[in-house]
C-alpha positions, 0 to 999 in steps of 0.5 A, a space after each residue: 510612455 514609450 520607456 516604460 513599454 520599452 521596459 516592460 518588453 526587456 522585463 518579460 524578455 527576461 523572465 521568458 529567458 529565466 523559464 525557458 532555462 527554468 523548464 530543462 533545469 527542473 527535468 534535468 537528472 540528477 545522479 547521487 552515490 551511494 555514499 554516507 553524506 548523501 543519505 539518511 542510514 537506517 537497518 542493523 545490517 548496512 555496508 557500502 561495497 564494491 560489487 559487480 564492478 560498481 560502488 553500491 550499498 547492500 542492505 540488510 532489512 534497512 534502508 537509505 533516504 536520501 538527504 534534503 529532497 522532496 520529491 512528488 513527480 518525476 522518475 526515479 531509477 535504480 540498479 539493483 541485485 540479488 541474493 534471491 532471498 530478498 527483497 529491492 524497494 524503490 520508495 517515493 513520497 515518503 513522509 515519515 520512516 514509516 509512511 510512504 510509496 513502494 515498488 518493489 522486486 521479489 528477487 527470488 520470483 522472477 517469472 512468476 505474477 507477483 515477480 513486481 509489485 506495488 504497495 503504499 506503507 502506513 505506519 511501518 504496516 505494508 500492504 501488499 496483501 491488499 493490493 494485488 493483481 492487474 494494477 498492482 502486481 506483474 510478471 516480469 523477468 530478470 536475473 538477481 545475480 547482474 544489475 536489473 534497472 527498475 524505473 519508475 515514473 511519477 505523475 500525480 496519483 499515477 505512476 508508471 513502472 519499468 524493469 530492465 531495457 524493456 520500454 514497454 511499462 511492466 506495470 501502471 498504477 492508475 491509482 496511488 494509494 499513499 498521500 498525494 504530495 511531496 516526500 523523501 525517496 530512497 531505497 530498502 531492501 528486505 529478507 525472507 531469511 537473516 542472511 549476512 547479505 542483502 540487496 545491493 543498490 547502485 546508480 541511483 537516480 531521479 528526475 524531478 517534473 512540475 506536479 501534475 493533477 490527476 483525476 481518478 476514475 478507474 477505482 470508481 469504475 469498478 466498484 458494484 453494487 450494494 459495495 459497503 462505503 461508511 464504517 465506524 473504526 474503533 482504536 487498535 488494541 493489542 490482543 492475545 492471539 489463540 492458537 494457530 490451528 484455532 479460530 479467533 475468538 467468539 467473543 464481542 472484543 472488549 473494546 466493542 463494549 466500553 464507550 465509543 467515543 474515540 471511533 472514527 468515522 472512515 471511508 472505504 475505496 469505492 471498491 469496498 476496500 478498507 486499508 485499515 493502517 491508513 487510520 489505524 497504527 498497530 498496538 501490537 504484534 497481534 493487533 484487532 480493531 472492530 469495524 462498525 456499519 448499520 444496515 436497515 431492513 424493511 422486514 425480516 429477510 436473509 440478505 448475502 454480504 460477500 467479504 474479504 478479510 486480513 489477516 483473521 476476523 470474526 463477524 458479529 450480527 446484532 451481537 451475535 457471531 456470525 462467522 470466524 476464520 483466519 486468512 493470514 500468511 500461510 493460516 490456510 496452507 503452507 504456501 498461502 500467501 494471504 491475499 484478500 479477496 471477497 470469496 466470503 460469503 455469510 447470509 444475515 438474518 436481517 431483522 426490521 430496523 436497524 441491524 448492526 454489523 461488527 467486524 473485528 479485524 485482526 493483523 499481524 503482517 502484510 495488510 490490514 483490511 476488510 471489504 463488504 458488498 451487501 446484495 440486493 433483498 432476496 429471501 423473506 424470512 418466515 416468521 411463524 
């Protein structure tokens, strides 16, 4: 008895050593060069350099996963530079090429509120149209001509952005938006312009930690009343866009009349806000889907649905059209960038019964999306 107690205190003796060096091995940093073995290559323009006195890689429109890690929370660091035109993504929990977590610099907009934004990736479809704002979007300052640091720090559905020496966050993303899990990192940079150089990348850096469970209220918080949850989505189709200065069409989608058989029963955030690329890939370079809910009335009445769209989108009420516009990049003016926001407004003439409520999305770049908040009953109709 006393031998097998005797064991017992050397056997947990052991495996209190074996955690104790366990914990600092799982924190410990870990530093990856940029060099061809360490990295899975993708882009038509991608070069290994010497710049600013470091050994980095410049990417033009393409990117670098590094090899063989799986990563779900922790911090990750880069270095990054210039040229003004581009773009530096720092990417996380990637599970494909196309679907992953990014943060990201726009160089040439230091200073200005969408200098730093966050912004999940479904298949290949960014949607920084539909993330925008406090949580989502910061102004920070920095110079793309010398190494700017951005860090960012991973725990569970939260993750915590810094740029520069600054110990202060830039920016908290109290919500994740891609799926919660494990999943490659890496790097990409963009371009607004095909220049024959792009964003430099150095010092590369991550430090994983034991995943943590997060809860999620901030989102539950904020949704209103009357906010529109459940939707029926029907496949993506490619379409042929009308001309720019024109509205979208009037016209029911064909895909609304066939069978619906393949429509998929979906959930909007608790905000309203439907990312659309979380259920459904493009068709195409101009891509539609048809949103579908059904709203009851006692009575016949007029009710005000409050709305945001991206990119165009024409609403149909029982059938008939309601209202049509276009809110992509640059479709109101030239400087417009195409964010969502619920500034829509259209009243429905509601009557008894079941009415149903169409919208037919249509995307071609940035975010592919709707929101819907229906107000309380106000205005009887007249029926005589």
């Amino acid at each position: 008895m006393k031998k097998s107690f005797e064991a017992f205190v050397a056997i947990a003796a052991l495996l209190g050593s074996a955690l104790a060096h366990a914990a600092p091995l799982l924190a410990q940093a870990n530093e990856v060069p940029f060099e061809p073995s360490r990295w899975t290559i993708d882009g038509p323009r991608v070069e290994f350099v010497e710049h600013l006195g470091r050994h980095g890689i410049r990417l033009g429109d393409g990117s670098a996963l590094l090899k063989d890690v799986q990563f779900q929370d922790g911090t990750i660091e880069v270095d990054v530079s210039g040229p003004p035109s581009g773009f530096a993504f720092l990417v996380f929990r990637a599970t494909t090429p196309k679907d992953h977590e990014d943060v990201y610099l726009r160089m040439a907009m230091s200073g200005t509120p969408d200098a730093l934004q966050y912004m999940p990736m479904y298949g290949g479809e960014g949607a920084w149209q539909l993330y925008h704002g406090p949580g989502y979007t910061a102004s920070v300052v920095f110079d793309p001509a010398v190494w700017t640091h951005l860090r960012v720090d991973v725990a569970g559905r939260r993750a915590t952005v810094f740029v520069g020496d600054a110990t202060t966050p830039a920016m908290v993303v109290e919500e994740l938006k891609g799926r919660n899990g494990s999943g490659a990192i890496g790097v990409i940079g963009g371009s607004m312009a095909q220049t024959q150089t792009g964003v430099v990348f150095s010092n590369f850096r991550f430090t994983p930690r034991a995943a943590v469970a997060t809860s999620v209220t901030s989102a539950a918080a904020r949704a209103r009343p009357g906010v529109i949850r459940d939707w029926l989505l029907s496949p993506s189709v490619s379409v042929e866009r009308s001309p720019k200065d024109s509205l979208p069409s009037a016209s029911l989608p064909a895909v609304a009349r066939t069978d619906r058989r393949d429509w998929l029963l979906v959930q909007a955030e608790p905000t309203g806000l439907l990312n659309i690329s979380r259920y459904r890939a493009m068709a195409g370079t101009y891509s539609l889907v048809v949103a579908r809910t059904v709203i009851h009335a006692d009575r016949d009445e007029l009710r005000r649905l409050v709305f945001g769209y991206s990119d165009d989108v024409t609403i149909f009420l029982n059938g008939r059209p309601l209202f049509a516009a276009r809110n992509g990049l640059s479709a109101r003016y030239s400087s417009d960038l195409g964010l969502m926001t619920p500034d829509d407004a259209v009243y429905l003439p509601l009557r008894p019964g079941d009415n149903e409520l169409l919208f037919a999305v249509a995307e071609t770049f940035g975010g592919w999306g709707l929101e819907a908040r229906l107000d309380q009953p106000a205005v009887a109709m007249r029926t005589q």
